[in-house]
FIDOMI-56163 format. One record per atom (N, C-alpha, C): x, y, z; atom name; chain; residue number from 1; residue in three letters. Coordinates in pm, 1 decimal. Example, Ala and Ser with C-alpha at 12.3 -4.5 7.8 and 13.67 -1.06 7.14 Angstrom:
! FIDOMI-56163
> X,Y,Z,atomo,cadena,num,residuo
> 1319.0,-569.0,780.0,N,A,1,Ala .
> 1230.0,-450.0,780.0,CA,A,1,Ala .
> 1320.0,-330.0,780.0,C,A,1,Ala .
> 1285.0,-225.0,708.0,N,A,2,Ser .
> 1367.0,-106.0,714.0,CA,A,2,Ser .
> 1290.0,3.0,787.0,C,A,2,Ser .
! end
This chain:
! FIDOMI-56163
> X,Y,Z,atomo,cadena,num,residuo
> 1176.7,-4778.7,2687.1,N,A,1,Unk .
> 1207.4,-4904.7,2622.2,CA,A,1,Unk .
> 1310.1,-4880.6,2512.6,C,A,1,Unk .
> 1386.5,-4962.4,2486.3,N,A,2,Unk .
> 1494.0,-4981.0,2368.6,CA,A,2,Unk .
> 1476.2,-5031.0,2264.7,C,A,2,Unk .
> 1484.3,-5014.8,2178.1,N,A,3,Unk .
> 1473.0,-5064.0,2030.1,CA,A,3,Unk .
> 1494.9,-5193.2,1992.8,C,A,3,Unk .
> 1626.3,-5259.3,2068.3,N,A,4,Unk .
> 1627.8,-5402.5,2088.3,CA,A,4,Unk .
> 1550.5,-5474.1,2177.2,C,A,4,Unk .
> 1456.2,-5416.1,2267.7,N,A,5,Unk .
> 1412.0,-5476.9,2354.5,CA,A,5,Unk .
> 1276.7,-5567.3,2295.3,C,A,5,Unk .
> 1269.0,-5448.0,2116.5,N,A,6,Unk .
> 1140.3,-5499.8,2057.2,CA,A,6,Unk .
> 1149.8,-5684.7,2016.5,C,A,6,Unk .
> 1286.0,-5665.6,1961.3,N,A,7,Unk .
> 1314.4,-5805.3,1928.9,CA,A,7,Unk .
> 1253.9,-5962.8,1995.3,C,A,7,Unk .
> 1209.6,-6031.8,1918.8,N,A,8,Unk .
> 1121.8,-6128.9,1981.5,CA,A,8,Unk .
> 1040.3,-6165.5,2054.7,C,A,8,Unk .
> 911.9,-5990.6,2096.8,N,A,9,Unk .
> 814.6,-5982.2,2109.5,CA,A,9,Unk .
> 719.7,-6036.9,2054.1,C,A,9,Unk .
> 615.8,-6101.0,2094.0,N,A,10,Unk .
> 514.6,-6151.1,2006.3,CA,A,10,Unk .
> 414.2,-6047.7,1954.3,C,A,10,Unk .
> 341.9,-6043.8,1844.1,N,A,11,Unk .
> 304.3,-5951.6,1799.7,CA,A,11,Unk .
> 129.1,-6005.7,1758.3,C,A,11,Unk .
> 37.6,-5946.2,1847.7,N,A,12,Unk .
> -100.2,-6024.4,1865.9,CA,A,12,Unk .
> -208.5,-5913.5,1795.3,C,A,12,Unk .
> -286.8,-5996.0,1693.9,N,A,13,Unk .
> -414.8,-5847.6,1667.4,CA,A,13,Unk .
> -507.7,-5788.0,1767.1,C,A,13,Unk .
> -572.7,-5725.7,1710.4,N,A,14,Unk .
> -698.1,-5643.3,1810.9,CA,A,14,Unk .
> -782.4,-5777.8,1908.4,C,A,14,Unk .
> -792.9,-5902.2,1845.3,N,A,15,Unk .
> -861.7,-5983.5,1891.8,CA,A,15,Unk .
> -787.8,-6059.3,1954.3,C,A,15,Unk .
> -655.9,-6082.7,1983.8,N,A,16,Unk .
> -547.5,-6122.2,2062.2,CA,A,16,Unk .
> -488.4,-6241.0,2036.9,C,A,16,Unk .
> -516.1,-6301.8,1893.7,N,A,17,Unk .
> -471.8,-6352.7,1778.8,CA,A,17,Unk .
> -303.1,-6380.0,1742.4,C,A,17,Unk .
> -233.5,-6470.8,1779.3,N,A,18,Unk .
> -65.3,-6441.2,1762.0,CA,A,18,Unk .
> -64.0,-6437.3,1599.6,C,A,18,Unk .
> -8.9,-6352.5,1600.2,N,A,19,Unk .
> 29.8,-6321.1,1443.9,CA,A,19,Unk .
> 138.7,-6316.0,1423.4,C,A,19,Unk .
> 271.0,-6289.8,1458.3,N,A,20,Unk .
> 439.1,-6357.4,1452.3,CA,A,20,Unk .
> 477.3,-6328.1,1554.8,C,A,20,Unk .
> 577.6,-6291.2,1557.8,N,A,21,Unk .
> 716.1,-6222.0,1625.7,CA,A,21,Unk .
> 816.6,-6151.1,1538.0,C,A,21,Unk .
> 881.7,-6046.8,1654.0,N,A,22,Unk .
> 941.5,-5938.6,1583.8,CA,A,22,Unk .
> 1103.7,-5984.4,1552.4,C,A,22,Unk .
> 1113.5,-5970.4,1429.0,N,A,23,Unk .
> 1256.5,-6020.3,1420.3,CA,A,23,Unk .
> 1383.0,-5908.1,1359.1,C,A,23,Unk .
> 1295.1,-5798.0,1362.9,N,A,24,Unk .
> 1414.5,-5683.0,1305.1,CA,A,24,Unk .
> 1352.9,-5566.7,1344.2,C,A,24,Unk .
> 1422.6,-5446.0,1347.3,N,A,25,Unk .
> 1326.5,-5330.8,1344.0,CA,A,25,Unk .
> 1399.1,-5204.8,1257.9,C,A,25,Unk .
> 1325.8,-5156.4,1210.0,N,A,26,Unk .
> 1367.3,-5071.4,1114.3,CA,A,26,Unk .
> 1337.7,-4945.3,1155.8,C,A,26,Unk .
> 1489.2,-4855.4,1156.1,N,A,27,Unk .
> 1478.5,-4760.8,1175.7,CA,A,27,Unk .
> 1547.3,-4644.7,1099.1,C,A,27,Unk .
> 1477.9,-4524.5,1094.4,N,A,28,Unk .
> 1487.3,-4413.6,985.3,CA,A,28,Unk .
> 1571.1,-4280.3,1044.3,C,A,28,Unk .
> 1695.6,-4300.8,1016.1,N,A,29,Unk .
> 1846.3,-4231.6,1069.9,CA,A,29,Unk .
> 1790.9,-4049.7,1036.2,C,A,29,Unk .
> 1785.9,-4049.4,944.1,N,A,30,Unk .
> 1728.4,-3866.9,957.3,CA,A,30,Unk .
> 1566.9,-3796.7,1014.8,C,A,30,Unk .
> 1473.0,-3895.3,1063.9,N,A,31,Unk .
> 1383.5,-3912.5,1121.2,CA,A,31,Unk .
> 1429.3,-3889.9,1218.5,C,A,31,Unk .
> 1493.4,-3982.6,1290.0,N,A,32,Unk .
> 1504.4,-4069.9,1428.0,CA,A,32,Unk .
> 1394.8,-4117.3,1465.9,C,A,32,Unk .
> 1338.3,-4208.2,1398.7,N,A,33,Unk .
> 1209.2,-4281.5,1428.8,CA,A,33,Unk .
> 1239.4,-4406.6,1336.2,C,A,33,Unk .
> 1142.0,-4498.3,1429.6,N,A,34,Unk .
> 1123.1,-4632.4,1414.0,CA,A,34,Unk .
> 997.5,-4620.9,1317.8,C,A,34,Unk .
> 1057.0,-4676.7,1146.0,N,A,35,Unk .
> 947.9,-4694.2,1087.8,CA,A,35,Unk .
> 847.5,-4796.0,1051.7,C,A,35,Unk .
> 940.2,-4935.0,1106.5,N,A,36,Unk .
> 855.1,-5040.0,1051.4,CA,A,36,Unk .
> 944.9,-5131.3,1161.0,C,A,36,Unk .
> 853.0,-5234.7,1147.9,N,A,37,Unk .
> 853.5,-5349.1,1259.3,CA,A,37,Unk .
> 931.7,-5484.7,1145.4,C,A,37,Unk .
> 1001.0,-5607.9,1133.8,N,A,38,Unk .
> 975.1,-5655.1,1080.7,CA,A,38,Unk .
> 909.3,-5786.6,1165.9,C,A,38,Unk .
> 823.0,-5854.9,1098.4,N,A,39,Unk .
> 747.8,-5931.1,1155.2,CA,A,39,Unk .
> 751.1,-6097.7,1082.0,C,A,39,Unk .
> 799.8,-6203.8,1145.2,N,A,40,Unk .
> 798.0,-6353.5,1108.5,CA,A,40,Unk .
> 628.0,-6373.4,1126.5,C,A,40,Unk .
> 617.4,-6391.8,1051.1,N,A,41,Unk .
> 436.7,-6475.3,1049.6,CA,A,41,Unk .
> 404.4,-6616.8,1144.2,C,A,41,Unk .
> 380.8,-6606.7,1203.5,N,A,42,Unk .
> 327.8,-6723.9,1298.5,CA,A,42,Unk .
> 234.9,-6853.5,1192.8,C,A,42,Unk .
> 349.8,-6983.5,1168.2,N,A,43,Unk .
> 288.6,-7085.5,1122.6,CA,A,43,Unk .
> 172.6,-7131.2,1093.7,C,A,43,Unk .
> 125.6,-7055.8,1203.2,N,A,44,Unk .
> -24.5,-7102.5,1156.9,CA,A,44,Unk .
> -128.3,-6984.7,1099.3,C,A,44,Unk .
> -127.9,-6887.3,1115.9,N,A,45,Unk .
> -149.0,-6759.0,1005.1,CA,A,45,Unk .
> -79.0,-6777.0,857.9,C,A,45,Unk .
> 18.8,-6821.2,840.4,N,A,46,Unk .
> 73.7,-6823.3,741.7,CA,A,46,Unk .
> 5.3,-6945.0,619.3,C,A,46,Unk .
> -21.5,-7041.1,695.7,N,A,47,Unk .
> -103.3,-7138.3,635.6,CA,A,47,Unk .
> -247.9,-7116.4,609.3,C,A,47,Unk .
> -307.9,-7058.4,723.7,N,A,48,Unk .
> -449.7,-6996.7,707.6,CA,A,48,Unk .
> -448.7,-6906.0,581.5,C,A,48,Unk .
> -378.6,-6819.2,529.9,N,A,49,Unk .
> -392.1,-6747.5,460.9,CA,A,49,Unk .
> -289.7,-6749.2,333.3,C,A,49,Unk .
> -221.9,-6861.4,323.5,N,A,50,Unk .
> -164.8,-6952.3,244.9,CA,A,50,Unk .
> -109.6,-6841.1,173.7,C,A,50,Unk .
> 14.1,-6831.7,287.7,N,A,51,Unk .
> 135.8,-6726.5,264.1,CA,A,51,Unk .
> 263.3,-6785.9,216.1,C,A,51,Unk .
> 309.6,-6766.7,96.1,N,A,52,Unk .
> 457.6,-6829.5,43.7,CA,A,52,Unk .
> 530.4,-6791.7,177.5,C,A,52,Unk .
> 586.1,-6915.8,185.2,N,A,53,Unk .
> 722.1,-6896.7,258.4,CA,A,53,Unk .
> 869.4,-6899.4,215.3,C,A,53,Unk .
> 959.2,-6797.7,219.3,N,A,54,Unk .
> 1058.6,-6775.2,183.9,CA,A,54,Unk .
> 1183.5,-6815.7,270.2,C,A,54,Unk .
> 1263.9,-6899.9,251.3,N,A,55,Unk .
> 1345.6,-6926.4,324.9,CA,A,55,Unk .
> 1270.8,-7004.6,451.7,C,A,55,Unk .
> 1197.3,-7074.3,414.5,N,A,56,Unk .
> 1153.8,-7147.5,564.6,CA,A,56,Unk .
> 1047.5,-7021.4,649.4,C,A,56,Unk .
> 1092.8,-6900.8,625.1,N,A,57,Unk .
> 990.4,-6811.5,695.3,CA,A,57,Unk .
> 926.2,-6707.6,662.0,C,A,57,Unk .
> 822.0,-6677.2,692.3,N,A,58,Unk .
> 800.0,-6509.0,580.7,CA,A,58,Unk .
> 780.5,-6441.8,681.0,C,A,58,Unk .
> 839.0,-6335.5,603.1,N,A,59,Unk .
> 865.3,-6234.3,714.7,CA,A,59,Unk .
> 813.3,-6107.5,631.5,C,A,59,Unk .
> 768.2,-6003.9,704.5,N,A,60,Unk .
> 714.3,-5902.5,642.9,CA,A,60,Unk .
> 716.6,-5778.7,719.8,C,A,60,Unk .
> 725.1,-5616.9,642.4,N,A,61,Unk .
> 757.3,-5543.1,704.2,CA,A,61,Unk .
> 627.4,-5469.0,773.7,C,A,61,Unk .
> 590.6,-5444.4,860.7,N,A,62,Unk .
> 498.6,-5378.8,974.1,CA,A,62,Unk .
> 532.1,-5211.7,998.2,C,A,62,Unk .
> 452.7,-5103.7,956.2,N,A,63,Unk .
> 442.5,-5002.7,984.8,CA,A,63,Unk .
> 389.6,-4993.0,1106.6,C,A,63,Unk .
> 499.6,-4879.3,1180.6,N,A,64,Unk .
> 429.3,-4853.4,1333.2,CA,A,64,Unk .
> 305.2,-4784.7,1359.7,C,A,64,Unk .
> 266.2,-4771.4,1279.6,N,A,65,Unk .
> 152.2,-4669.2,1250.1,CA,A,65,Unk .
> 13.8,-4801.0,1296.4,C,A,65,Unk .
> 64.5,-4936.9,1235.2,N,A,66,Unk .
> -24.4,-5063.6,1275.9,CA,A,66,Unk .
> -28.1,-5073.2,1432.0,C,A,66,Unk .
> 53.9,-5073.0,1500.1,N,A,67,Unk .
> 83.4,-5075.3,1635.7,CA,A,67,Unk .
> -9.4,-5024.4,1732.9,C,A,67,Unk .
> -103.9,-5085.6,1832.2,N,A,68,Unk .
> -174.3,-4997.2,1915.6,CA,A,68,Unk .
> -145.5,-4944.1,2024.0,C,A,68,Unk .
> -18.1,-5087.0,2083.0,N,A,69,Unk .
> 56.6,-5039.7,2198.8,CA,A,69,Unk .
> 159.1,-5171.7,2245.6,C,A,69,Unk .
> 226.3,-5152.1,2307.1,N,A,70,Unk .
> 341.7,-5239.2,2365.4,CA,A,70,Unk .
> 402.5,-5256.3,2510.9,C,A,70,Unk .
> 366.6,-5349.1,2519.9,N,A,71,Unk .
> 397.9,-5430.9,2698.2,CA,A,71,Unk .
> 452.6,-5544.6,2683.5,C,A,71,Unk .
> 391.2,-5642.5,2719.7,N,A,72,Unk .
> 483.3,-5788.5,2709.7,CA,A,72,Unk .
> 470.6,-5836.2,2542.1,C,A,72,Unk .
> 354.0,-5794.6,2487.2,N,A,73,Unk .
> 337.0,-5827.1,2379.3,CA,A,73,Unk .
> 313.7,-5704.0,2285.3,C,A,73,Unk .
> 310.2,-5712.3,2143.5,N,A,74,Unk .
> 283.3,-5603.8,2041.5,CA,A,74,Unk .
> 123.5,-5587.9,2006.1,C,A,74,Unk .
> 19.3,-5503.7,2062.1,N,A,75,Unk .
> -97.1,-5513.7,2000.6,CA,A,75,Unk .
> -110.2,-5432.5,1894.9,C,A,75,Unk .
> -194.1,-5495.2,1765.9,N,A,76,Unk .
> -174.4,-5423.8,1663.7,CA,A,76,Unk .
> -345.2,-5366.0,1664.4,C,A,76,Unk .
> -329.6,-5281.0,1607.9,N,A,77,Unk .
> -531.3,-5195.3,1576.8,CA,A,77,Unk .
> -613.5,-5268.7,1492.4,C,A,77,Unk .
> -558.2,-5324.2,1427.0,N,A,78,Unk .
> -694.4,-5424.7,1349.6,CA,A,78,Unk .
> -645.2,-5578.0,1345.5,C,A,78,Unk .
> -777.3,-5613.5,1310.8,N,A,79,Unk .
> -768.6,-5801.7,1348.0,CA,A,79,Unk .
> -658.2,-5868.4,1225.9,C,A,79,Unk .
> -611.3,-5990.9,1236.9,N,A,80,Unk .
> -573.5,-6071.9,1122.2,CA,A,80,Unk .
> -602.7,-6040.4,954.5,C,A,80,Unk .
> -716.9,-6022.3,983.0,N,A,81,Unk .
> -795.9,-6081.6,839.7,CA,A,81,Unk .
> -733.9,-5942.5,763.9,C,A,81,Unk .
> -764.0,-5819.9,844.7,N,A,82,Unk .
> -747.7,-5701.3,775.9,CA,A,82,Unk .
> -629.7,-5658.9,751.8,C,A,82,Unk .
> -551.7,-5727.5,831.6,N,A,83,Unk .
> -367.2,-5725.2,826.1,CA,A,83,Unk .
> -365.5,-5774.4,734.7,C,A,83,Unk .
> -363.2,-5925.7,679.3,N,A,84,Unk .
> -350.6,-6030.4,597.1,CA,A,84,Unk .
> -398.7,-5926.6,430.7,C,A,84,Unk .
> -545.8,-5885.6,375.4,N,A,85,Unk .
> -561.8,-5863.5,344.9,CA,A,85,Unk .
> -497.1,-5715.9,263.4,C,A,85,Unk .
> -438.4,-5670.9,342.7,N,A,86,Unk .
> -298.1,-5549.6,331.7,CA,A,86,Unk .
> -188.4,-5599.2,263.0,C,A,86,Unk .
> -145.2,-5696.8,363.2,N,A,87,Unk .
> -36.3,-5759.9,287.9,CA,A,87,Unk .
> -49.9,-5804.1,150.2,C,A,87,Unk .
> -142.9,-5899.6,108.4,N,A,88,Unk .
> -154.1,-5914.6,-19.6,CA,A,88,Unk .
> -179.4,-5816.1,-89.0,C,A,88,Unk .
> -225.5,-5709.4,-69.8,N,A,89,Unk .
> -250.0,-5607.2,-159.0,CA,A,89,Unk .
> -156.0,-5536.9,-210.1,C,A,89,Unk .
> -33.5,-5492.5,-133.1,N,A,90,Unk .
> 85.3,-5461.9,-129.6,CA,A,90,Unk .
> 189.3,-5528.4,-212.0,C,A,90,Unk .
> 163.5,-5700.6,-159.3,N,A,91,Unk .
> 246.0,-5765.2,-257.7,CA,A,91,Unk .
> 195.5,-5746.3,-380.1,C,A,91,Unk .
> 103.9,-5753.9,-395.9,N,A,92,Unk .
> 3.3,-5726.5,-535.4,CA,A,92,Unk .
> 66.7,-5659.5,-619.6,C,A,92,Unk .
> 71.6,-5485.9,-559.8,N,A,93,Unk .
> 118.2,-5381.4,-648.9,CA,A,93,Unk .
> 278.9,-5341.4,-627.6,C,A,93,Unk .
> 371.6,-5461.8,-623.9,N,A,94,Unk .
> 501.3,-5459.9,-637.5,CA,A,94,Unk .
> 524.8,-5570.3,-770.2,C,A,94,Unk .
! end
């Protein structure tokens, strides 16, 4: 698979939950590895968990390390709540 191919994959939790789509991917030139996903929040997660939206969308960066595996869609290893709960924590300590 190609690196662009990630682009506008949907990106679903452990419980199969749409949680965004992929709208960038970030990658680490002296690595050569893909370090982070970026991820648009799916409208309605974003409201559930009453996520500022920036520019009309929030978007947030996804470590591949979250990732469980990839086919038509992105499954990530843990559910919503525990994603969600990351994120704010993160924003927290910035």
């Amino acid at each position: 698979m190609e690196m662009m191919d990630l682009l506008g994959k949907e990106v679903i939790d452990l419980n199969g939950t749409l949680i965004g789509t992929i709208k960038n991917v970030m990658f680490d030139e002296k690595a050569w590895l893909v370090g982070s996903i970026e991820v648009q929040l799916n409208d309605d997660v974003a409201k559930e968990f009453e996520m500022k939206k920036v520019f009309r969308n929030y978007r947030f960066p996804l470590s591949v390390n979250n990732v469980q595996g990839i086919g038509d869609k992105v499954t990530l290893k843990t559910g919503k709540e525990e994603l969600m709960s990351s994120l704010t924590t993160s924003e927290d300590s910035q």
